[in-house]
Every structure is written in structure tokens, then in C-alpha cells.
N, C-alpha and C positions, 0 to 999 in steps of 0.2 A: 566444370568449365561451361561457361555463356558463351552464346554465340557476341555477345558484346565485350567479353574477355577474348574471344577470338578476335576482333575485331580490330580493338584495342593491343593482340600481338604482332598482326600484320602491320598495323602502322609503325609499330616500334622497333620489327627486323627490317619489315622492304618501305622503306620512306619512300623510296622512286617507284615503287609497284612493283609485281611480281613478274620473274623471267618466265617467260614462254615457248616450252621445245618441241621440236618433232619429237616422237616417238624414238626415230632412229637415232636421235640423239643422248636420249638418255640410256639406252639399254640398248642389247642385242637381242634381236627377231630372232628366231630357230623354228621352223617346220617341224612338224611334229612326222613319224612316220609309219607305216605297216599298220600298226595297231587294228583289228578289227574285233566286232562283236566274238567271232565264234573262237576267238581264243581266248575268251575270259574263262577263269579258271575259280573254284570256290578260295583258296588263299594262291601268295603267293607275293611279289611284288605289287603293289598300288597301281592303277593306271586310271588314264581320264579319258575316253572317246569323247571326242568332238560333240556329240550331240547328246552327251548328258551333262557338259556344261547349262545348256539353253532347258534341260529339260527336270534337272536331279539336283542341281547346287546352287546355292547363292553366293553375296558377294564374293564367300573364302571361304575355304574346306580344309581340317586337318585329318580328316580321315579322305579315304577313296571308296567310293561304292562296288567298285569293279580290280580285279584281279589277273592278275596274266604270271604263266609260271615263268620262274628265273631264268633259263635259258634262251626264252623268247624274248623276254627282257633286256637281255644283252643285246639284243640288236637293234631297239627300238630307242629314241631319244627321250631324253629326261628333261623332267621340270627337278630343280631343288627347290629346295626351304625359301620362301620370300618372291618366286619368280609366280609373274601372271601366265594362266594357260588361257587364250582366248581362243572363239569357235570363229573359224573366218568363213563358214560354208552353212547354208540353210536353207529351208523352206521357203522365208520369208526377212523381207528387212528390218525388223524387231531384231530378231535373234542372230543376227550377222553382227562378230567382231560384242558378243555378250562373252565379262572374263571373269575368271575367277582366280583370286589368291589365293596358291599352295603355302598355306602356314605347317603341315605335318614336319615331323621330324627328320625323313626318311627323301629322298628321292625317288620320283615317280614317272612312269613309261607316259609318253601322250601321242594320240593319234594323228594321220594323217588329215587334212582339211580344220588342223588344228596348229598355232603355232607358242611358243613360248618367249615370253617377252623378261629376258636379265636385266633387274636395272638396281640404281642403289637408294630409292624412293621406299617410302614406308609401302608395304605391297596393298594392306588394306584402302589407302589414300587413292592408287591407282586407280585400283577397282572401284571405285564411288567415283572417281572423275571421268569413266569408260561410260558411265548410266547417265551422265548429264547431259542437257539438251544442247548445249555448247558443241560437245564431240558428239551426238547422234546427229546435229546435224551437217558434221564434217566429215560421216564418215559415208552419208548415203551418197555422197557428189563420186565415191569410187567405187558405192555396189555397180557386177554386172552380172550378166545371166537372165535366163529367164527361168524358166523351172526352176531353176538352183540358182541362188542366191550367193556372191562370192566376194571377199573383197581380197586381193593381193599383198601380199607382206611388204611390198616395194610401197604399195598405197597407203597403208596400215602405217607406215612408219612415217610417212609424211604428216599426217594427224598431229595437230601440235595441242600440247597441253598445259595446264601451271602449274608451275613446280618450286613454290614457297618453301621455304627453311623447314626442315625435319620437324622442328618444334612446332610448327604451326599446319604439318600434316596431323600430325599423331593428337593434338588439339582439335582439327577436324577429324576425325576418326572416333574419338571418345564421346563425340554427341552423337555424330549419325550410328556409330555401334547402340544407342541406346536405344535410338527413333529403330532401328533394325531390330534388336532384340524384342520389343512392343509390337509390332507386326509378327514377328515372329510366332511369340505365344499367341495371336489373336489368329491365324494361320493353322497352328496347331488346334485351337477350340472347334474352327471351325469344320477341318479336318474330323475331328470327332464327331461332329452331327452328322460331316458326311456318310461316316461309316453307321450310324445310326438309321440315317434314310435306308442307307443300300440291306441292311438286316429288314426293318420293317420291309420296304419293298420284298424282297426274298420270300418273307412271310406270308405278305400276301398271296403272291401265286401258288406257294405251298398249300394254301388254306383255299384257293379254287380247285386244288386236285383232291381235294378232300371228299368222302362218301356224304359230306353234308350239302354239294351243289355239284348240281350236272353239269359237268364239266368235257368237253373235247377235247382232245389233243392234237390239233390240226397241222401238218405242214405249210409250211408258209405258201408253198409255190401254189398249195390250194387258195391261198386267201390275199394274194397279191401278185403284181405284175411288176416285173421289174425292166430299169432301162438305163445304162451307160449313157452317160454326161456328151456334153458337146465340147470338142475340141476348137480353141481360138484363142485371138490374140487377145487380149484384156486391156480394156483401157480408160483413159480417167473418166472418162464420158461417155454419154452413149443412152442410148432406147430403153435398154437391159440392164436389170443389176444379174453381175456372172457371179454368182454361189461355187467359191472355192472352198476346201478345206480348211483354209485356216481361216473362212467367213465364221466357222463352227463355233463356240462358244463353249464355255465348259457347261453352262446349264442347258445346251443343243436348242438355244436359240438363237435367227442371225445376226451377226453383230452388225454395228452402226458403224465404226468406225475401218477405216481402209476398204470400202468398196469401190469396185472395179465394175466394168460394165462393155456390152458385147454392144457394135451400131445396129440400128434399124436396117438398116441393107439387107444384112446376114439373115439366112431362113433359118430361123429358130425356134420355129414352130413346134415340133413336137418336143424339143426338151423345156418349156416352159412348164415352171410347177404352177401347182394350186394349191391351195388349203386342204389340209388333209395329207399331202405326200410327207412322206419321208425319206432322208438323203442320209446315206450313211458314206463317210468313207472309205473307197474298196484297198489302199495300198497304202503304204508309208507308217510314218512309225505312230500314226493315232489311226491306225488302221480300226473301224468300228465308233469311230463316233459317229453318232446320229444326230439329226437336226429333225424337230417338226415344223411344217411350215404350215404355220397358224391363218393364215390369211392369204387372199387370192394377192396376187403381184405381178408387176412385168419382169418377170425373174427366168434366168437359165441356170442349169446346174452344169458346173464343168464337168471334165473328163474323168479325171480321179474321183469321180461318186457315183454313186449307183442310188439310180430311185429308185423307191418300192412303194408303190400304189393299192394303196388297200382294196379291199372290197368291206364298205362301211356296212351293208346289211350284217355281217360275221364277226366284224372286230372294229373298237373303237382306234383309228390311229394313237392319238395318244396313250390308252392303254398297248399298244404296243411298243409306243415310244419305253413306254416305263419300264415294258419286259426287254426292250434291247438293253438296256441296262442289266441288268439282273443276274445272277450265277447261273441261274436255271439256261438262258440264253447263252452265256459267254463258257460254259462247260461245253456244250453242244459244238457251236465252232469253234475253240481249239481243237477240238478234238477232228473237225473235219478238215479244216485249214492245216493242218499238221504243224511241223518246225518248220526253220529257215529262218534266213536272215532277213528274207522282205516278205512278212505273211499278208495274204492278198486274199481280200472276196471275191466271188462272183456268184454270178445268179445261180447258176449251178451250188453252190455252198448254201446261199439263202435258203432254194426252192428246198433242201433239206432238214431246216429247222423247227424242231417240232413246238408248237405254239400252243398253252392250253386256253379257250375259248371259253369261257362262260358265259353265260345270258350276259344284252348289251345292261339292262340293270346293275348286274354285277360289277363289270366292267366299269362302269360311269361310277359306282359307290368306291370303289377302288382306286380310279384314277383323282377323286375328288380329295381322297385322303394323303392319296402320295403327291399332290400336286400342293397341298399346304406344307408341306415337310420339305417339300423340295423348293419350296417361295424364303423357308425358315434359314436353309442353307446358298442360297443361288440370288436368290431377290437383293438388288442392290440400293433399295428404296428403307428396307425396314431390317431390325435386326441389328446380329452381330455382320453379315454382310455390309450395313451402312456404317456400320463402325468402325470396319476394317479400308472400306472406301476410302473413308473420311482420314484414317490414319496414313495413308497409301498418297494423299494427297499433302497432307502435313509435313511427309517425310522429303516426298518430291522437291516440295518448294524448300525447306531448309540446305537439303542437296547440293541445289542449284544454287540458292541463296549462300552458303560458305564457300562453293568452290567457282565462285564468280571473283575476278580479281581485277584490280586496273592493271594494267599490263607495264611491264617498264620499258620504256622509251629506248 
């Protein structure tokens, strides 16, 4: 199927153009409920928490990454076969009202801050028409919250959509499953370089504890200072860019796009970074990512991060950027952060991290090596990175391009 054989069926079913319905019109909304992390279970019935929609699955899932035993089950609400489970609660308004189609065989429990949308639409179609700019940008007129991100099933359902002939869903669906399957694999490649960096890195520090370089083991609270973020309101303008959590980047650089910013009024004085700090997040569920901040800025870090200010005579920041990553580093705090359901840092957990320290030479031959491996997988200029960009964008505009419709009168 062509998007010009698409093109070509839509005119041939809807002469007049395609109907357009609220949400609540095509299907029933259902709340998801109870459902929480510490009752997942290793088998058992299938279930979906609200927030590994946005974090673990894409457009559709026939399988469930998560489990909850039978009898818990029974009391918790189900998605069936073909119904969408969307996350109505988040960090952030990306991932507010992000669904995904339950294709499994089976009937599955879904969380609270999560709801289930019955309808008689091909389910995949749905969920490619939730990712378009059309509905992201109808559905942010009904986020609220501030911390938490939320939109209401009464709002949710007002969302109106297009809902062309069966034939000409599953027609769109058969192209964009391909453009989806190609990011996919390119996803998964990348994926394995990832794990390739994080070995090499590993390697690395293993090989400064080695009897062939004098090596320290220093605790962090010896070789940095640390400082809780500034609490305020964020807003679109302002003196300050305010360094949130989700500013973080997965390559722990800050991102460009959605920044927010604190006024000039506000004394902000001491939580202004520099080049050289580093910001890790203390709570939530990327609790441990770190950012370097490469360059001096008129920058504040919020509340949910914690600075850590090296002492550069003893350790290169970026070489320690590269050790917060690391097994050597992330075995340490689990182990000191313990369980639960919201694991949190603090400087007290930091000041406890044992760090091995090599000469700044070593250090700088090290971070020069993990810094090209990590350009190989993170750099969005060169690469499989630019290629997966690049496909990321091809897929967007065909998305939008099929599921754009003249509307019927």
C-alpha cells in the first residue's frame, strides 16, 4: 500500500470527507484502578502501570512487562483485546494522554492515573492518531497541574478525532507499522552500542583500580560539595533558564527545547550553576540522572536536583560524569538508597560514594576515549544517531501526512 493508494481510497469511501468525533463518542473511557508498583508479581495476570506506558511500550503491546497475582486482579479493572490504555498523569506534557494498543490475547489489570479507552476503530489506528500534532495540540488546552501533569477523562473524551472507514484505517496502519518497524531495528542497534559504551566504560575504571596505576578510592563528600535546587514558579520567560529534570537529556546534556525560566527579581544567587557542576536528579523515577554543565550560563537548578561541585585539583568533572554512570557507581547507591517505591538521594547517600581517583592525566586519557563512544551513540549530528533522527522525522511527517483529513461538512 502507497500513501497515494491511500489517498486514492479515501476519496473513493468519503467523497464528502472524513467524520470527526469526540473521543466519548466512539468508545467508553474507564479509570484504571489500585494497581501499584509493589504488587507486581514475577507471573500472574498481565497489567500496565500508568507510567510504563510513557516509559517501556510503544505504539501497541501483546505481551505486559509487569504482573500482579490473580486474586488482586479481580479487583482491579481490565483493558481487553483491541482497547487503548492511556497514561492521563505525568511529569511532563509530552507524556500526558501517550496510549497504547492492548493487541495480547488475554485481558489485562490497568492502573490508577490511567484510563481505558473501548471503542470499535482498528486499535492500532487510534494510537497513531493520539502521537499526531493535530491531538497534541488539543489535548494540552486541558493539561492541569503543576508538578503533575494531568488531563481528566471528562476532557479526554472531548478530544475529537478522524475516524475514516475501517478499510482506510488498517491501510494507514500497514505503512506507518513499516515506517515503526525501521526505527525499531534502528532503536535496537543502537541500543547495543549503548551497552557496549557502558562495558567499555566499566572497563575503564576497573583498569584504574588496577596494581598498574596509583589509584585512590575517595569518597565523594571528600571531593565535592553538594546543594539542593531552588524551589519556584517556572515560566516561559525570564533572566534564568530553570534546569528541571526532564531539561536532562539521555546523553546528560541540557536540552534546547521546552525551557522554562525563573525572573530577575527572584534571588537566585547561590543556586546558579557553572561549568563544571554537576546536577543529578534526587527523587522520581530517573532518580540518578546526571547532567554536565559544560559552560558558564545564567542557569538555576530546581528543587528535585541536587548539585555536586567538584573539587577540580582531585577529579576531572567529566570523568566523574562518566563514573555516575557506571556499575561500579550504581551498585554502591542501590545498595545505600535501599528499596521502595520512590528511591531518593541525598547528599548524605552522595557524601558516601566511594570514587577511584587517578592522576588528572589518567583521568583526561579516559574521558577522551569514553567521550568518542559516547558522541558514536548520543551525538545527533553523525552516525546511526543521525540516522535514526532522520527516520524519526520521515515517520512524523508521513503520520501526520495520512492521518490528516478534510473533514465532512
Amino acid at each position: 500500500m502507497t500513501v497515494s493508494r491511500i489517498d486514492d481510497l479515501v476519496r473513493e469511501l468519503c467523497p464528502d470527507g472524513v467524520e470527526y468525533k469526540a473521543l466519548g463518542d466512539i468508545g467508553l473511557l474507564v479509570r484504571g484502578n489500585g494497581l501499584q508498583k509493589k504488587d507486581f508479581t514475577d507471573t500472574g495476570v498481565g497489567c500496565i502501570h500508568y507510567g510504563q506506558i510513557y516509559t517501556h511500550y510503544r505504539t501497541y503491546a501483546d505481551q505486559t512487562k509487569s504482573y500482579v497475582a490473580p486474586a488482586a486482579a479481580e479487583k482491579l479493572r481490565k483493558a481487553h483485546p483491541g482497547d487503548l490504555v492511556v497514561a492521563t498523569t505525568s511529569e511532563n506534557d509530552e507524556d500526558v494522554c501517550k496510549a497504547v494498543a492492548w493487541l495480547g490475547g488475554d485481558s489485562i489489570a490497568v492502573s490508577g492515573d490511567a484510563c481505558v479507552i473501548r471503542h470499535s476503530c482498528d486499535p492500532k489506528y487510534v494510537a497513531y492518531v493520539f502521537q499526531t500534532a493535530p491531538f497534541q495540540s488539543q489535548k494540552r488546552q486541558y493539561i492541569t497541574g503543576t508538578k503533575v501533569r494531568r488531563v481528566s477523562l471528562g476532557d479526554l473524551a472531548r478530544i475529537r478525532v478522524p475516524v475514516p472507514p475501517l478499510d482506510v484505517q488498517r491501510a494507514i496502519v500497514e505503512i506507518l507499522d513499516t515506517f515503526s518497524k525501521l526505527e525499531a531495528e534502528l532503536e535496537a542497534e543502537l541500543e547495543a552500542r549503548r551497552k557496549q559504551i557502558t562495558y567499555y566504560r566499566d572497563q575503564f575504571l576497573s583498569t584504574s583500580l588496577s596494581d598498574s596505576y596509583p589509584t585512590v578510592l575517595a569518597a565523594l563528600g571528600e571531593l565535592a560539595q553538594f546543594k539542593y535546587g531552588f524551589t519556584g514558579a517556572a515560566r516561559d520567560s525570564g533572566d534564568y533558564r530553570y534546569i528541571r529534570i526532564t531539561d536532562i537529556g539521555a546523553n546528560g546534556k541540557l536540552s534546547a527545547s521546552g525551557a522554562k525560566f525563573i525572573g530577575g527579581s527572584t534571588d537566585v544567587g547561590e543556586y546558579e550553576v557553572r561549568a563544571g557542576d554537576v546536577l543529578m536528579a534526587r527523587i522520581g523515577a530517573t532518580h540518578g540522572k546526571t547532567m554536565l554543565v559544560e559552560a558558564d550560563a545564567r542557569a538555576v537548578f530546581a528543587s528535585y536536583l541536587i548539585r555536586i561541585r567538584l573539587d577540580g585539583a582531585k577529579v576531572l568533572p567529566s570523568y566523574y560524569w562518566h563514573f555516575a554512570q557506571s556499575r561500579m557507581y550504581w551498585d554502591q547507591v542501590n545498595a545505600l538508597v535501599g528499596g521502595g517505591a520512590q528511591p531518593q538521594f541525598n547528599a548524605n547517600v552522595l557524601k558516601a560514594v566511594r570514587v577511584p581517583v587517578p592522576a588528572l592525566a589518567q583521568q583526561q586519557r579516559a574521558v577522551s576515549t569514553l567521550d568518542h563512544f559516547d558522541a558514536l551513540v548520543n551525538d545527533l549530528s553523525i552516525g546511526l544517531p543521525a540516522e535514526l533522527a532522520a527516520r524519526r522525522k520521515q515517520y512524523e511527517y508521513y503520520r501526520d501526512r495520512l492521518l490528516a483529513f478534510e473533514e465532512k461538512a
